[in-house]
PDB file of N, CA, C and O in Angstrom:
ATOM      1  N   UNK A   1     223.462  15.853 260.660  1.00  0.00           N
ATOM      2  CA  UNK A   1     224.155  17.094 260.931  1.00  0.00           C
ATOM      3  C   UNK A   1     223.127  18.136 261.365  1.00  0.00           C
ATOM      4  O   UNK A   1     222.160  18.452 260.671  1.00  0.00           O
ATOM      5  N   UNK A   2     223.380  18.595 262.449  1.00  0.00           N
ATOM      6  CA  UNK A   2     222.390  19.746 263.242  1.00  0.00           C
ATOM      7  C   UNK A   2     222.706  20.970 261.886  1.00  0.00           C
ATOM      8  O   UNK A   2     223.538  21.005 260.980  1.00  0.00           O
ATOM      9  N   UNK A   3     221.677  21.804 262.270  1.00  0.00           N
ATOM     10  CA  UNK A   3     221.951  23.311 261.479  1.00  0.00           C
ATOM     11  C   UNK A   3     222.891  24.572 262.218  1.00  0.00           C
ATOM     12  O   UNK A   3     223.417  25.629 261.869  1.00  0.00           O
ATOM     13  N   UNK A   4     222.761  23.842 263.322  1.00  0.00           N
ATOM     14  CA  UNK A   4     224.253  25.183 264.195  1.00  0.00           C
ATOM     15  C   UNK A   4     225.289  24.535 263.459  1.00  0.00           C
ATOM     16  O   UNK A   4     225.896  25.463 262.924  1.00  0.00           O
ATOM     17  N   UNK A   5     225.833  23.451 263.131  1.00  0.00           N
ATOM     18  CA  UNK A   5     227.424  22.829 262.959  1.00  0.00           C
ATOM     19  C   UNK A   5     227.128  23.557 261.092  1.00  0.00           C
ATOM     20  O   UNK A   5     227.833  24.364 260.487  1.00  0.00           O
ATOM     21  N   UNK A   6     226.010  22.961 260.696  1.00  0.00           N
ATOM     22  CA  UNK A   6     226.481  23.463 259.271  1.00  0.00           C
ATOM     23  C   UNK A   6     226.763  24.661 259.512  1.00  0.00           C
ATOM     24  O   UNK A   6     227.941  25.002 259.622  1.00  0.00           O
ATOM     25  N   UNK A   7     225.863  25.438 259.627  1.00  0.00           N
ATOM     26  CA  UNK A   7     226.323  27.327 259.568  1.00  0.00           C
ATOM     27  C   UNK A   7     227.604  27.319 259.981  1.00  0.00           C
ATOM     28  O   UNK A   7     228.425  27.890 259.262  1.00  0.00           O
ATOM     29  N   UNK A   8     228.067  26.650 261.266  1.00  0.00           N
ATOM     30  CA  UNK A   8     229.413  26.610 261.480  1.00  0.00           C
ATOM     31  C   UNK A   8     230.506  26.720 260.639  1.00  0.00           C
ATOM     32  O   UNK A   8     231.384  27.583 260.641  1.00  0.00           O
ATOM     33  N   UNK A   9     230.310  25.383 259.642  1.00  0.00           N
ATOM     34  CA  UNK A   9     231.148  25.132 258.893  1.00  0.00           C
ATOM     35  C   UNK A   9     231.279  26.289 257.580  1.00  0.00           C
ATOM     36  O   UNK A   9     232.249  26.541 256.864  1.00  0.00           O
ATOM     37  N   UNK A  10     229.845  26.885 257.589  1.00  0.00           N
ATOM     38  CA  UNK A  10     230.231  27.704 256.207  1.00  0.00           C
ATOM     39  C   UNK A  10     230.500  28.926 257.028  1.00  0.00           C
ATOM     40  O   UNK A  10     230.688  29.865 256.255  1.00  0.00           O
ATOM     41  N   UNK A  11     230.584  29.258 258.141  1.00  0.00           N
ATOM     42  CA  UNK A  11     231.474  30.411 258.738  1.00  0.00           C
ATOM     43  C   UNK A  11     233.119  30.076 258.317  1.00  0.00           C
ATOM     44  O   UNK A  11     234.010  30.871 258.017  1.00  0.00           O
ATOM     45  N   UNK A  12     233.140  29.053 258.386  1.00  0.00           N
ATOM     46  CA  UNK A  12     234.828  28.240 258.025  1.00  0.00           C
ATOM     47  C   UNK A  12     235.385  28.361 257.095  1.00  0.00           C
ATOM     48  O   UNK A  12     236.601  28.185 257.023  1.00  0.00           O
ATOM     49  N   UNK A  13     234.550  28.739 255.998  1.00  0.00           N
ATOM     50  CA  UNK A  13     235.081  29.534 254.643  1.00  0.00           C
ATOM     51  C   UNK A  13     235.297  30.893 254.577  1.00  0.00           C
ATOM     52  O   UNK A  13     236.168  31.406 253.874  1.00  0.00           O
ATOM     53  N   UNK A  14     234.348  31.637 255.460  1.00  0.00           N
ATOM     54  CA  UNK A  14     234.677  32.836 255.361  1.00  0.00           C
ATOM     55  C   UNK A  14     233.894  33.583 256.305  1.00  0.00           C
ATOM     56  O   UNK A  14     233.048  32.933 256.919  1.00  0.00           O
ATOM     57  N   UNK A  15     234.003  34.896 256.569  1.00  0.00           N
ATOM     58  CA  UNK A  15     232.875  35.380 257.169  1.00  0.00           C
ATOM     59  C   UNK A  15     231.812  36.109 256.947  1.00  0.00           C
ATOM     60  O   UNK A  15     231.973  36.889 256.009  1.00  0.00           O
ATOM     61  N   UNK A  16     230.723  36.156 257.483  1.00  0.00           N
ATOM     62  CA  UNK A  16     229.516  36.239 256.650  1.00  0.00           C
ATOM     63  C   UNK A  16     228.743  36.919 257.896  1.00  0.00           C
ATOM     64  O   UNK A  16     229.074  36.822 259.078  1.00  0.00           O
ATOM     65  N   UNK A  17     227.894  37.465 257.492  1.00  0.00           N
ATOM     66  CA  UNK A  17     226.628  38.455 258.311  1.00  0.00           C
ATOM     67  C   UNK A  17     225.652  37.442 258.167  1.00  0.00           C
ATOM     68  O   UNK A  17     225.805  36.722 257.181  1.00  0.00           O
ATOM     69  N   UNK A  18     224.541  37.169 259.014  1.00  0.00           N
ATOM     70  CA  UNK A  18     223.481  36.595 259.282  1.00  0.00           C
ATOM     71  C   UNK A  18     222.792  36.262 257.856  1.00  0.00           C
ATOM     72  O   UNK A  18     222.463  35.096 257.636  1.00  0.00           O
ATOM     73  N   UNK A  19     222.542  37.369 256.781  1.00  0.00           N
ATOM     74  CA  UNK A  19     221.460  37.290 255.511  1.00  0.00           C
ATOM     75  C   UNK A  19     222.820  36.756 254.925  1.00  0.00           C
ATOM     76  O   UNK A  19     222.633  35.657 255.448  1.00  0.00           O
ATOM     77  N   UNK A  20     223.740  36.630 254.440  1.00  0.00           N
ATOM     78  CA  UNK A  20     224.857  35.864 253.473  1.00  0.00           C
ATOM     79  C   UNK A  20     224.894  34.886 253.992  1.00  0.00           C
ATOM     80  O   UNK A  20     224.595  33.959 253.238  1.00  0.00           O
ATOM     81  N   UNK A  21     225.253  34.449 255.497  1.00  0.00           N
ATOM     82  CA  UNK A  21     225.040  32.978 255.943  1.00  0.00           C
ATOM     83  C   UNK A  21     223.647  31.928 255.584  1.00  0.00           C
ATOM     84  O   UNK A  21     223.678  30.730 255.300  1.00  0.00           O
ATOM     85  N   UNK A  22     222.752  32.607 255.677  1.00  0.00           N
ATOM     86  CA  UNK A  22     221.145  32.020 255.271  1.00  0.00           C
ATOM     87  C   UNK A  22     221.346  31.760 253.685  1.00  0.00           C
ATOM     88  O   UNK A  22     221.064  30.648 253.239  1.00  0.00           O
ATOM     89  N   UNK A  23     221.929  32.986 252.658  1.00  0.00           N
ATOM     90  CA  UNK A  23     221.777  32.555 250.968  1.00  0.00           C
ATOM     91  C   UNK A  23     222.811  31.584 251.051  1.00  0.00           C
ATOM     92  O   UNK A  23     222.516  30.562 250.430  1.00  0.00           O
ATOM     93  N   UNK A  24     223.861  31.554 251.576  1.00  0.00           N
ATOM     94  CA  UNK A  24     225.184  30.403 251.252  1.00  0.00           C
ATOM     95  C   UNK A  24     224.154  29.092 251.583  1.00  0.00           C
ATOM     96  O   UNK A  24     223.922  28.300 250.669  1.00  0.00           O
ATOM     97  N   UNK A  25     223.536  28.890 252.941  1.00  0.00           N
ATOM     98  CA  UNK A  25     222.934  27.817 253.472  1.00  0.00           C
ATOM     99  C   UNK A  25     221.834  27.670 252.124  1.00  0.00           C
ATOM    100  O   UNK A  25     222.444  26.984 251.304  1.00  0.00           O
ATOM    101  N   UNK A  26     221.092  27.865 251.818  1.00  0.00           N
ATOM    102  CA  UNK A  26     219.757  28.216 250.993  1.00  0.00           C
ATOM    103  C   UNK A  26     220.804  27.307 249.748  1.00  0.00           C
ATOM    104  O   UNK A  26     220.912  26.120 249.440  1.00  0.00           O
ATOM    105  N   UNK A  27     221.159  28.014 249.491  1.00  0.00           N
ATOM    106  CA  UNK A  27     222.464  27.693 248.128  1.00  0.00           C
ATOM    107  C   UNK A  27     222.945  26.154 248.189  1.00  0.00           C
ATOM    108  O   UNK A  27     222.624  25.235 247.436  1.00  0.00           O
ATOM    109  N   UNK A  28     223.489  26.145 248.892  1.00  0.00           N
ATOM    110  CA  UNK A  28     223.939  24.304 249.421  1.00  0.00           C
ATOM    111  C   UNK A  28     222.735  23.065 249.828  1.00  0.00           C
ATOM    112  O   UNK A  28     222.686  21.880 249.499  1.00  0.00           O
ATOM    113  N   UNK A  29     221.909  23.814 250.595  1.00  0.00           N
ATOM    114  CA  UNK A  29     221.015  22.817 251.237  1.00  0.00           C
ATOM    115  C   UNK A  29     219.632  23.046 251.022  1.00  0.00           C
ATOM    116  O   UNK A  29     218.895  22.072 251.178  1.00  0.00           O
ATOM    117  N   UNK A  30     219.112  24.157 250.688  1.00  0.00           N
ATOM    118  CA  UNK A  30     217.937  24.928 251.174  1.00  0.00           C
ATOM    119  C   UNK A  30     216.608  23.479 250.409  1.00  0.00           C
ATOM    120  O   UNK A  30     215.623  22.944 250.918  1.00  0.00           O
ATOM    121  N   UNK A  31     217.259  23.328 249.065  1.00  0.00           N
ATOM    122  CA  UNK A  31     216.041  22.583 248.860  1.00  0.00           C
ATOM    123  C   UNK A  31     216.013  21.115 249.871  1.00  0.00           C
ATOM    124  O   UNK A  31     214.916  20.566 249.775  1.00  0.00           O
ATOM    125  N   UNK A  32     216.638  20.642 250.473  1.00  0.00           N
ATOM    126  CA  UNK A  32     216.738  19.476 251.032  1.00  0.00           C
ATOM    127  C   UNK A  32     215.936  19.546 252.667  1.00  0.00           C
ATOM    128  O   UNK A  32     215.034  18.883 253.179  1.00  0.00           O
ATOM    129  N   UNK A  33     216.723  20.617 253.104  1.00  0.00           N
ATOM    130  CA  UNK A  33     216.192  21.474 254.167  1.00  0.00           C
ATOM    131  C   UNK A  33     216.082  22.813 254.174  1.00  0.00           C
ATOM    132  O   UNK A  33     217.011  23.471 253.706  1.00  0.00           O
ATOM    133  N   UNK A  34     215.102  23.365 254.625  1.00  0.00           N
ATOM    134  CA  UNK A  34     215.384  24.668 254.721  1.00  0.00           C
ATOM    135  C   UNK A  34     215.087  25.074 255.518  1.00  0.00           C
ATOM    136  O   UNK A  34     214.082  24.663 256.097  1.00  0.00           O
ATOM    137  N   UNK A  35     216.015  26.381 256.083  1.00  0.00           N
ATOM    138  CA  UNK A  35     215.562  26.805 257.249  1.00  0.00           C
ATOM    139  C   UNK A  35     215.033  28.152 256.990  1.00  0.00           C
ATOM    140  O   UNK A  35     214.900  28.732 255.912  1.00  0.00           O
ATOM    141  N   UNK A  36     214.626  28.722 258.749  1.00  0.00           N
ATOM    142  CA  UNK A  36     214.266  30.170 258.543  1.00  0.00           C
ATOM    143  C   UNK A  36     214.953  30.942 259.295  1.00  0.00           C
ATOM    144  O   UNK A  36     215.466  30.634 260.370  1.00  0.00           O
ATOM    145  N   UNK A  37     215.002  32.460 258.501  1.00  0.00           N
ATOM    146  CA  UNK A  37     215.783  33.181 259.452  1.00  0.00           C
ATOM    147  C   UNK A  37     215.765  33.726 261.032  1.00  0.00           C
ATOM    148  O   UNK A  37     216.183  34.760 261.554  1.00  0.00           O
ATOM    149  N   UNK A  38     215.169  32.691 261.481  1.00  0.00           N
ATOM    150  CA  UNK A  38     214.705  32.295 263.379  1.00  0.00           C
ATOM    151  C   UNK A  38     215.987  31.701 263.858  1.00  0.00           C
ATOM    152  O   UNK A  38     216.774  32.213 264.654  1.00  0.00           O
ATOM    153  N   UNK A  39     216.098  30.365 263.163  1.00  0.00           N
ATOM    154  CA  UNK A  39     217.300  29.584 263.028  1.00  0.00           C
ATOM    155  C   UNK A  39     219.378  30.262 262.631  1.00  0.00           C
ATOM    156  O   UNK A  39     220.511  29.797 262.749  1.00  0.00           O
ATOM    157  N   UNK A  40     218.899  31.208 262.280  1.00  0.00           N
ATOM    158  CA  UNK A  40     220.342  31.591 261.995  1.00  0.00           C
ATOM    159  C   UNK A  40     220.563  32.516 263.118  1.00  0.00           C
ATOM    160  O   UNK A  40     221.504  32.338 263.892  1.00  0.00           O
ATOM    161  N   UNK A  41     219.387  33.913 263.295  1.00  0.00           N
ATOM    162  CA  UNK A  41     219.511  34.612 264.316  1.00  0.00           C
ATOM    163  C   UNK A  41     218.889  34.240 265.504  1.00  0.00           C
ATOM    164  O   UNK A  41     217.830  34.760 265.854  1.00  0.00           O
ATOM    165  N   UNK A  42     219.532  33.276 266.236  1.00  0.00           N
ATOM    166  CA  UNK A  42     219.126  32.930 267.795  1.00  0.00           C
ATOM    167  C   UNK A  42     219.487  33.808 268.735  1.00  0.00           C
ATOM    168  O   UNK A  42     220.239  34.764 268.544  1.00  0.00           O
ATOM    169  N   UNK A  43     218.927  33.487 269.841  1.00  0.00           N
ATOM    170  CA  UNK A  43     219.223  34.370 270.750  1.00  0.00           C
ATOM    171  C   UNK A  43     220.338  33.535 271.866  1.00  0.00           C
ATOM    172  O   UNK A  43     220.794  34.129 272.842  1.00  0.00           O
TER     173      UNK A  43
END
């Protein structure tokens, strides 16, 4: 699973600003993968 589709999916619960999307992600996955906030705010 890419990291655009996850964020996707936890947009799918609700909606979220860039820093709540990163702690939800962090929260679920972060120790497995983690990303940085480069990755959430793309251009």
């Amino acid at each position: 699973m890419t990291v655009s589709y996850t964020l996707l999916g936890l947009l799918e619960e609700s909606d979220r600003h860039g820093y709540d999307l990163k702690q939800a992600y962090d929260r679920r996955f972060g120790g497995a993968k983690p990303i940085r906030f480069g990755q959430v705010y793309r251009r």
